[in-house]
C-alpha positions in Angstrom: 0.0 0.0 0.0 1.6 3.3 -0.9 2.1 6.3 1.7 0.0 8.9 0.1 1.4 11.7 3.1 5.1 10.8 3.6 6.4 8.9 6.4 4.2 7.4 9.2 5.6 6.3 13.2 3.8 4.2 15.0 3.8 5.2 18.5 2.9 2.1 20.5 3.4 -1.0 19.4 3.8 -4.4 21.2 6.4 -6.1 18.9 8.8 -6.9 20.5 8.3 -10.7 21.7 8.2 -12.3 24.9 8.1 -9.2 26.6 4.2 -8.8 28.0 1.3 -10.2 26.4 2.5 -9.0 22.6 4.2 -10.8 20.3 5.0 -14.6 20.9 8.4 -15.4 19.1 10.3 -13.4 16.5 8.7 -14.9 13.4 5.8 -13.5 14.8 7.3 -10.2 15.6 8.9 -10.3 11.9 5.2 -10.7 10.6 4.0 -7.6 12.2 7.1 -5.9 10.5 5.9 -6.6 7.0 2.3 -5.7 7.7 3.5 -2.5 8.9 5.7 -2.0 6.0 2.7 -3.3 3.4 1.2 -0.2 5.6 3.6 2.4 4.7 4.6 2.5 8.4 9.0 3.8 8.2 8.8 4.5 12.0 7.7 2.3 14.9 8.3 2.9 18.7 8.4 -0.6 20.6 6.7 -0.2 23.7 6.2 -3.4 25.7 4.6 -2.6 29.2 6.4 -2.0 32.5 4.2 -2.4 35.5 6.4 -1.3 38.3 4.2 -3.6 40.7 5.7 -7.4 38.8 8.8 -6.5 37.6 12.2 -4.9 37.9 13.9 -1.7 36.2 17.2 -3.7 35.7 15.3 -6.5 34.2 13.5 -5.2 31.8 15.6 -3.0 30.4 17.8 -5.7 30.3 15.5 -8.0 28.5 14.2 -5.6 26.4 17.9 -4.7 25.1 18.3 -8.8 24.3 15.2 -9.0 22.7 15.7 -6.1 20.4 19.0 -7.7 19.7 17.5 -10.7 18.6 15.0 -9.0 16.4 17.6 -6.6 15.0 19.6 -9.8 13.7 16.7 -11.1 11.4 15.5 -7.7 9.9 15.7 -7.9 6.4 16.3 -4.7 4.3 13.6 -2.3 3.8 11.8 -2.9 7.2 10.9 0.1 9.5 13.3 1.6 11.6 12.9 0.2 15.2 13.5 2.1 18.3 13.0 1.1 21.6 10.7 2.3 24.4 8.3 1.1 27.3 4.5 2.1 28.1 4.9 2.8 31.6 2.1 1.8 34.0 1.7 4.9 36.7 2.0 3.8 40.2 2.6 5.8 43.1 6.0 6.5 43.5 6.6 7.2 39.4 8.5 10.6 40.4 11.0 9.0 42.5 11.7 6.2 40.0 15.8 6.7 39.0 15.4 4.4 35.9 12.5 6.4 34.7 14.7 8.3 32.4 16.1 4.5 30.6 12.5 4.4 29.4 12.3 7.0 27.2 11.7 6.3 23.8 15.1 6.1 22.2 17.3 8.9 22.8 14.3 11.4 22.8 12.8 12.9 25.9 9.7 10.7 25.5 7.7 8.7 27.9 5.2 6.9 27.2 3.0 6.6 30.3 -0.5 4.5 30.8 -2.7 5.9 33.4 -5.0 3.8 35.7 -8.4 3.3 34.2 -10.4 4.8 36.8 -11.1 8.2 37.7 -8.1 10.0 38.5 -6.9 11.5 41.8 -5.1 15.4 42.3 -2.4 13.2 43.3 -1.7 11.6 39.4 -2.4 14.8 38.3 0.4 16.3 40.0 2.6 13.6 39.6 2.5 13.3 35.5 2.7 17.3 35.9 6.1 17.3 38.2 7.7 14.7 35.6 6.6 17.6 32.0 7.9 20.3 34.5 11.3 18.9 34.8 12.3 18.8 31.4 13.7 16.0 30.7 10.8 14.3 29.5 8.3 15.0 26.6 5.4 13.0 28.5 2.7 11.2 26.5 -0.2 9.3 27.6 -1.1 6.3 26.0 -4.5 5.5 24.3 -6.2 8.6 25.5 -9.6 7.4 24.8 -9.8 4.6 27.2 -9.8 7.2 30.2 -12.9 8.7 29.2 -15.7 6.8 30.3 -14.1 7.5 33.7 -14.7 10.9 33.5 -11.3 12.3 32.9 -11.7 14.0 30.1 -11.3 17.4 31.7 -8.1 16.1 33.6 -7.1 15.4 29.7 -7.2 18.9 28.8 -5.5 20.4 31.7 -2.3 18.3 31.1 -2.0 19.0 27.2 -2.8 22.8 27.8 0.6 22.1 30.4 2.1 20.3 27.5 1.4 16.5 28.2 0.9 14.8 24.7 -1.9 12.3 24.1 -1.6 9.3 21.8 -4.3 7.7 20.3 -5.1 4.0 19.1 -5.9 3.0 15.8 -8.2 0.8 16.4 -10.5 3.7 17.7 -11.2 5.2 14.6 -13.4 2.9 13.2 -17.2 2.8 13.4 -19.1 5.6 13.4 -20.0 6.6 17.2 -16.1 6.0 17.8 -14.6 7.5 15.0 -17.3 10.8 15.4 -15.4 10.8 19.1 -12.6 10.9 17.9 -12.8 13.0 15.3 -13.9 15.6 18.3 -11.0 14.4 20.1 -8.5 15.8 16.9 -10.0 18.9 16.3 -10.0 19.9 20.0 -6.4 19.3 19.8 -6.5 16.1 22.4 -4.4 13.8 20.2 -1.4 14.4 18.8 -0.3 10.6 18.3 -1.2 7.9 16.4 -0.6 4.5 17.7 -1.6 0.5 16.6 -1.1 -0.4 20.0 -0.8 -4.2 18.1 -0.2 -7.0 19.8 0.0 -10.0 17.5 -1.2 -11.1 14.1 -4.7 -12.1 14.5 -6.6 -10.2 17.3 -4.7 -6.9 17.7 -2.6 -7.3 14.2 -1.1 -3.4 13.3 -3.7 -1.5 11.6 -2.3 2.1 11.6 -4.0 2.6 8.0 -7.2 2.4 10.1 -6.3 5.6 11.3 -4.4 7.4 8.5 -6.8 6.6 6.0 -9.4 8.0 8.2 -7.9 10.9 9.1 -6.9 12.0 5.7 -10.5 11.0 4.5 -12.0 13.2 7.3 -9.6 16.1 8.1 -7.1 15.8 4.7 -3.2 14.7 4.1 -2.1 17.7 6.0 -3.6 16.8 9.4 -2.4 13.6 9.1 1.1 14.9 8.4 0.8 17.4 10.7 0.4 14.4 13.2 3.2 12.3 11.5 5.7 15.4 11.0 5.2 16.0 15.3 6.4 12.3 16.0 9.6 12.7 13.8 10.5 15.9 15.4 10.0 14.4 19.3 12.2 11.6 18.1 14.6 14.0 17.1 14.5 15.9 20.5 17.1 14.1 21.9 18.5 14.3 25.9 21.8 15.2 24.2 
């Protein structure tokens, strides 16, 4: 499928295998590469999930560096350029975390965080706002849309007018009460990343086209580059 609107990232992705419940093996993983690439998708940021409350800083990152070093070895030519991350579970205690910073996505300023689903306290707030205030992140919360049946849709505009991005799933922008809501949700200026958020090949396969085609449909190429374009640029925001 040709990229009508130049390159395309995906921001959340669960590729990388035998990390959390994503991909399997590294065949599998491979598969989701070439339907990303039959996709158009150059860019995607691997971001298997950290829960702070099972696991170990030092062993994921160390996992996650061996897994990517596995995958790396059977790329092929022409696949999409790979860089790794974490989706970050909040928990209390996220602030004072000293491998928070080895989760940022690549060498960028980015964290990808996933909030709890329920409605949320002064005390989140405050924390994902200490973490954009200190600079060294470029905080961004993970499939934005799943927090609003809990009401926190006003919490949602309070950190992006401080400057905490929102990423979006793919997956939400099809049928039509959905994709009306998130339509709202773009021209409002609450998302300002696309993700697949894919896990596998079959139930949750990548399907970032779901978006982008929408998108473009809907709101035309520029939007959807306008989208595209940001995630480049906070890639290239490095710590550095």
């Amino acid at each position: 499928m040709m990229n009508k609107s130049g390159q395309r990232i995906d921001f959340h992705s669960h590729i990388l295998h035998r990390m959390d419940d994503g991909s399997l093996t590294p065949e599998m993983s491979l598969d989701m590469l070439r339907e990303q690439m039959r996709q158009g998708v150059d860019h995607i940021v691997l971001t298997p999930h950290f829960y702070a409350s099972s696991d170990y800083p030092e062993h994921f990152l160390t996992k996650r560096r061996q897994r990517l070093e596995e995958l790396t070895a059977n790329l092929t030519p022409g696949m999409p350029v790979l860089i790794p991350g974490a989706e970050v579970q909040y928990f209390d205690g996220i602030t004072a975390m000293e491998e928070l910073p080895q989760m940022r996505i690549g060498r960028s300023r980015c964290l990808l965080i996933e909030m709890p689903f329920l409605p949320w306290t002064g005390r989140m707030l405050d924390d994902i706002l200490e973490l954009t205030h200190r600079g060294q992140y470029r905080i961004i919360l993970a499939h934005i849309e799943r927090y609003l049946s809990y009401g926190n849709e006003p919490a949602l505009r309070k950190l992006a007018d401080s400057g905490v991005l929102m990423q979006a799933n793919s997956a939400s922008f099809q049928g039509i009460f959905r994709s009306r809501k998130m339509l709202r949700l773009l021209d409002d200026g609450l998302i300002h990343l696309l993700g697949s958020d894919c896990h596998n090949t079959a139930a949750r396969p990548p399907n970032l086209e779901t978006a982008c085609s929408f998108i473009e449909k809907k709101r035309g190429a520029d939007v959807l580059q306008n989208i595209m374009n940001r995630g480049l640029h906070l890639l290239n925001e490095t710590t550095e």
